[in-house]
C-alpha positions, -999 to 999 in steps of 0.1 A, spaced: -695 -231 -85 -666 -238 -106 -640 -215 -94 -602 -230 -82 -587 -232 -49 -554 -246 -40 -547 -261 -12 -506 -269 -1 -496 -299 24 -513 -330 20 -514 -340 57 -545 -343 74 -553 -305 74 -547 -304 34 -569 -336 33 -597 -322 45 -597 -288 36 -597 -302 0 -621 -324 9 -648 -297 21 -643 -273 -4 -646 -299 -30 -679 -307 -13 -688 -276 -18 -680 -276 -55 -649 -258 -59 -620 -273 -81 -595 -280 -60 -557 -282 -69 -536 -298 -39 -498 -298 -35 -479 -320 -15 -439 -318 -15 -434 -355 -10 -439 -387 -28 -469 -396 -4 -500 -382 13 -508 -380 51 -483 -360 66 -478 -368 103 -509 -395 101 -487 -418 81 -479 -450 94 -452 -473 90 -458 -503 62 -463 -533 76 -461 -561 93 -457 -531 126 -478 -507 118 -467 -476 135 -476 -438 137 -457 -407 154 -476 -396 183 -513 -413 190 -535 -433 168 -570 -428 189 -599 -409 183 -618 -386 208 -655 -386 199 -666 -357 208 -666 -325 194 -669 -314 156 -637 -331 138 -653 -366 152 -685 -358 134 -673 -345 104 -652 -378 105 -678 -396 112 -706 -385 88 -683 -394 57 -674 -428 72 -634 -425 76 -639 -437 108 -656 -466 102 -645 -508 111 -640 -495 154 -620 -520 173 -629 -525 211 -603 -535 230 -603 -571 247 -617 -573 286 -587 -586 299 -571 -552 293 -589 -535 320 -570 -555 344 -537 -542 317 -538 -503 328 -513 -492 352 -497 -457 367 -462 -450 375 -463 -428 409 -428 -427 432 -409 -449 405 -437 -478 409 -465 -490 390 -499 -490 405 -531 -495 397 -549 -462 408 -538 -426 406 -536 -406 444 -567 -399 458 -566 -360 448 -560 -368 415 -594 -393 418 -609 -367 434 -603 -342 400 -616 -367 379 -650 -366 396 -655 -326 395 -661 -320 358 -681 -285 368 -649 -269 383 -637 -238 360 -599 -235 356 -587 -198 353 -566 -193 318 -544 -166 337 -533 -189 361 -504 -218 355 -517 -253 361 -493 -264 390 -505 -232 409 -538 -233 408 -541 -273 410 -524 -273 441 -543 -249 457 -574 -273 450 -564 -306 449 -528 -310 468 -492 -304 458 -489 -346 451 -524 -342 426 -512 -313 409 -481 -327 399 -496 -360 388 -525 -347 367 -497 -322 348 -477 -351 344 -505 -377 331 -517 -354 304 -485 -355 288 -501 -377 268 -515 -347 248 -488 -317 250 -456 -342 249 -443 -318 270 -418 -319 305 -434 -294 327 -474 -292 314 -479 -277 350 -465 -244 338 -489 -242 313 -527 -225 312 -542 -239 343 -577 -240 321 -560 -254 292 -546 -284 310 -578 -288 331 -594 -287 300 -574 -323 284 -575 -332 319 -613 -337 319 -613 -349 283 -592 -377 290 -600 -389 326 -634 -372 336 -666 -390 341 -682 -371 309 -657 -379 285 -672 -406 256 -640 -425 257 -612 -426 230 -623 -448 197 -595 -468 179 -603 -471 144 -586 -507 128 -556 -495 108 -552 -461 128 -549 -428 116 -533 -439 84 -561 -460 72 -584 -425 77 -563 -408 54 -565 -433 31 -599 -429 32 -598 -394 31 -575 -398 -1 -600 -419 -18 -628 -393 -9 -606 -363 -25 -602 -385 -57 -635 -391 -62 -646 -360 -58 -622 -346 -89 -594 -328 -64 -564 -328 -85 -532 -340 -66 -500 -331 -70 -475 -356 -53 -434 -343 -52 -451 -306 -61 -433 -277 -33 -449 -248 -37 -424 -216 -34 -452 -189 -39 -488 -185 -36 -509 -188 -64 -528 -165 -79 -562 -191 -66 -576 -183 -31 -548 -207 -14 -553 -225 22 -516 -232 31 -521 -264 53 -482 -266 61 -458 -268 93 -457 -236 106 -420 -232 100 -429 -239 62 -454 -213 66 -431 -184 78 -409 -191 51 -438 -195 21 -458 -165 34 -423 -145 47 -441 -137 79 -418 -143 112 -444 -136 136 -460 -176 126 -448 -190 156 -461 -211 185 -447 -232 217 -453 -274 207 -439 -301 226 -403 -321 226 -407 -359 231 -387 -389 221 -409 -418 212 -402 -455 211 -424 -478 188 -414 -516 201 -428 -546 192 -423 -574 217 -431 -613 215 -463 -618 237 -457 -617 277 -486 -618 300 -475 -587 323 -472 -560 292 -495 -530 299 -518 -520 276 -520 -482 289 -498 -466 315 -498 -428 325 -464 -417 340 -475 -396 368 -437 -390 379 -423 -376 344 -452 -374 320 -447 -398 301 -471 -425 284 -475 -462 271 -501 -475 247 -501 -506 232 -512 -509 195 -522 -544 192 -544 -558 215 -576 -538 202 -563 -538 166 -545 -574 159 -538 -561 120 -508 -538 132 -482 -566 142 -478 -598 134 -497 -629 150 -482 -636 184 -466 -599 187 -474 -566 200 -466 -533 192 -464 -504 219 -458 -467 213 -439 -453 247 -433 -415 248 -415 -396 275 -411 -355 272 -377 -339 268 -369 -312 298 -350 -283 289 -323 -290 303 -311 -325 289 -305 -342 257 -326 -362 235 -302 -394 247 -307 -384 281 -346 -384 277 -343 -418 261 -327 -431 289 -356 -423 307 -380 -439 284 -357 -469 285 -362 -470 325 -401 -465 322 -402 -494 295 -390 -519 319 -418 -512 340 -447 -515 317 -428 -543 292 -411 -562 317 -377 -584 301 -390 -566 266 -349 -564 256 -350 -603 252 -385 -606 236 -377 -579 211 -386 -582 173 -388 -545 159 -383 -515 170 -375 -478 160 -372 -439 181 -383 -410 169 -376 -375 185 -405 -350 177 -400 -311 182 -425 -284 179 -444 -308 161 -465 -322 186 -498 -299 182 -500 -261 201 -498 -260 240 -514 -229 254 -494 -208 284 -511 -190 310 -531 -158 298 -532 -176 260 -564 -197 249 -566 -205 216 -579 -177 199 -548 -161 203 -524 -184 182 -515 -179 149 -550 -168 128 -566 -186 102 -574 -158 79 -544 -141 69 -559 -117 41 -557 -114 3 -579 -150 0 -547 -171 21 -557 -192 47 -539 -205 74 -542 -242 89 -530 -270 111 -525 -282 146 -509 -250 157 -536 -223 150 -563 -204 162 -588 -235 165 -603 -255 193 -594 -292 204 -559 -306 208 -533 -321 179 -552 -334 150 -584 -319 163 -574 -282 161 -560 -291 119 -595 -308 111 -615 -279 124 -589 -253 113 -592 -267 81 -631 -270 83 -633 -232 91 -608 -219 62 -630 -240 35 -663 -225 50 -647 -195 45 -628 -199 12 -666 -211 -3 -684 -183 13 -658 -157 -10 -662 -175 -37 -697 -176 -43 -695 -141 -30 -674 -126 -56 -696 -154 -83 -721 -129 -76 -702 -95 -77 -691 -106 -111 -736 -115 -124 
């Protein structure tokens, strides 16, 4: 197969649908408006190196094996035993070890169906308690960066709710250098297999070449002039801080009380600050009805309960606020099959974290991206033999 497909955004969508169809042995043309590839997987350059939004790995599902087969997720870090005594949860404004006991309870009852029509706080609260209901919503704002995840698809929520906390879950993987060194990977991958990149190229109109548009969906409205490309995201403000060691820093806490969330970067990857440092990512949604300041005050408060004194031990630091850009979030009667499709006719496809494919953020724009290259090969060698 020879034939040319073109591929715009070279963010981890563009990455790897150029990567499978390459595989596949299509020529591949990709197009990325700025001076760099990665899109939202870039990291900061070091000595702190930072990325917007989370830096782990779920393995489980098919974007982990397709990762994994092709080695981009290779050189794992494991983080250090004395962090297991390091995770905390904020419940009534203090930190504590455990979650409440309905929320335990949850996390041991993997075989319970959520319905989709259903909004989370309803029908948790019904099973588990008022007090569980509201502190599961709020601990899985980790994955929808969003202020009131209990209004959203009770079986959507249950489902990252079991992901991240149930007794079947594999456990997250951090991969040394984060999601930026797997797009370098990826990068290196696309080279070699003869994908043509385009750095600083914005693409106004689609080519004439079967095309997989691998874009924000607000680029996408305005390249394919279709209004109706729209989906609900999160709104967070995010603070990556790196601190001079202290022995009572957190290495993960959940925010039961406001949903929001504290990693710490360093203590299972040493590469990403410098020796003696660490380097934490603290998020905290925005509600509707404050301000991005007023949310960072917030984030502020939760800070100096998981990096206690952190405002005299500070050596870098930088916020971020990040709006309908945190991956789709599903509302009650929506699954998602019903987002924005993949195949949008006349050889254009459709991809990243906000479209009609399984798993959550960077999941959904590997196996969008997976499904619009299976399906941009499978016309291709299709019309290849109209045309014998």
């Amino acid at each position: 197969m020879t034939d040319s497909v073109s591929v715009i955004g070279g963010g981890l969508a563009g990455l790897t649908a150029a990567i499978a169809c390459a595989e596949a042995g299509a020529q591949v043309t990709l197009h990325e408006a700025h001076a760099t590839l990665g899109g939202r997987a870039r990291a900061t350059a070091g000595p702190y190196v930072a990325h917007e939004g989370a830096h782990v790995f779920y393995a489980d599902g098919p974007h982990w094996r397709w990762l994994k087969r092709r080695g981009f997720v290779d050189d794992l870090c494991l983080p250090p035993v004395r962090t297991l005594g390091l995770l905390g949860f904020r419940r009534d404004g203090r930190l504590r070890r455990t979650p409440p006991k309905g929320m335990l309870r949850a996390q041991l009852s993997p075989w319970v169906s959520a319905p989709v029509d259903a909004d989370f706080h309803s029908w948790a609260t019904q099973r588990f308690g008022h007090c569980a209901a509201t502190a599961m919503a709020n601990s899985v704002g980790v994955a929808t960066y969003d202020a009131d995840t209990g209004r959203l698809s009770a079986a959507f929520v249950w489902n990252l709710f079991q992901r991240i906390y149930g007794p079947r879950v594999p456990g997250v993987r951090y991969v040394a250098g984060g999601w930026q060194a797997v797009t370098s990977r990826m990068v290196a991958r696309a080279r070699d297999l003869g994908v043509r990149i385009e750095l600083g190229s914005r693409v106004d109109a689609i080519p004439s070449t079967p095309t997989i548009v691998a874009t924000e969906l607000s680029s996408a409205r305005t390249l394919l002039g279709d209004s109706s490309l729209r989906w609900q995201s999160g709104h967070c403000v995010m603070l990556d801080l790196a601190v001079r060691e202290g022995r009572r820093d957190l290495f993960t806490a959940a925010d039961l009380d406001e949903g929001g969330f504290h990693d710490c970067y360093s203590m299972q990857d040493r590469s990403v600050a410098p020796p003696g440092e660490s380097l934490f990512q603290i998020d905290m949604p925005v509600r509707p009805d404050e301000s991005a300041d007023q949310a960072r005050i917030r984030l502020y408060r939760f800070t100096d309960l998981t990096v206690p004194g952190w405002r005299d031990r500070v050596t870098w630091q930088r916020t971020a606020t990040a709006r309908d850009r945190t991956g789709a979030v599903d509302l009650p009667g929506q699954t998602w099959r019903d987002r924005p499709e993949i195949d949008r006719g006349s050889g254009v496809y459709l991809v990243g974290d906000m479209v009609a494919a399984p798993g959550m953020r960077g999941e959904i724009a590997i196996n969008s991206a997976l499904r619009a290259a299976e399906a941009v090969v499978a016309g291709l060698r299709t019309s290849k033999g109209v045309r014998r």
